[in-house]
C-alpha angles and dihedrals in degrees: 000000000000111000109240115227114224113278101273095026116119127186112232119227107174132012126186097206096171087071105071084048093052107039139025110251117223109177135357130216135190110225132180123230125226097221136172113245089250091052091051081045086058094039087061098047081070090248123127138099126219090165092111088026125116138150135262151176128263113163102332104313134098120255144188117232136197096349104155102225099169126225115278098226090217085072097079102176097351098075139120158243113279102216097010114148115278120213107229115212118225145156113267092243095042085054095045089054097048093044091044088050082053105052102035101030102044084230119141134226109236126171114236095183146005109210145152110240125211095283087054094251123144105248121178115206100230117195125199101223152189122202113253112229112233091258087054082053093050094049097048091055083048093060092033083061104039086050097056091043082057103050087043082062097050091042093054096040098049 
């Protein structure tokens, strides 16, 4: 009999960690991915990488690019592309305001996460973001750090 996660626990498949270290992220989203059966079959074996991954427009709909999602060997002849594009499913206003940020904004679509929801659906975690300067970077390891060494003090004197 499957083990049931907890209701609002999703089990992650994929992170791209590097992203909230590159860009500033403005606003997140939860789409859904349009995927072959072989390609559901290799999400749940845990194996897949969004790291070079990112989103972009093709008539007027939102796609993921480049995500590296590898061959499930039970396939046989029926398999898949390994980074072929992924339609990505939205709702029509969600799509019109992150092509419109876009556009207008210069900002980038980038997936934070691939993941199967409750209900056991392939979800990918999609930001809206901005690139971060060097000195932003910096600035973010500096706070990262300081808020460790805190934490250890607080830790220790407790």
């Amino acid at each position: 009999m499957a083990q049931q996660q907890p209701s609002g626990a999703h089990r992650v498949v994929a992170q791209n960690r590097r992203a909230r270290f590159e860009y500033t992220i403005e606003e997140t989203f939860e789409a859904g991915i349009m995927l072959t059966g072989s390609e559901v079959k290799s999400l749940r074996g845990g194996r897949a990488s969004i790291a070079e991954s990112h989103a972009g427009d093709r008539d007027g709909e939102i796609w993921l690019l480049n995500a590296h999602i590898p061959e499930y060997r039970g396939a046989g002849v029926f398999g898949h592309e390994t980074r072929r594009p992924r339609k990505l499913l939205l709702h029509k206003r969600e799509i019109a305001k992150l092509l419109g940020a876009v556009r207008r904004e210069g900002a980038t679509l980038v997936p934070l996460s691939v993941y199967f929801n409750d209900r056991g659906m392939a979800k990918v975690q999609l930001a809206l973001v901005t690139g971060r300067k060097k000195a932003d970077k910096r600035a973010a390891v500096k706070e990262r750090d300081w808020q460790r060494d805190k934490a250890r003090l607080l830790r220790d004197r407790g």
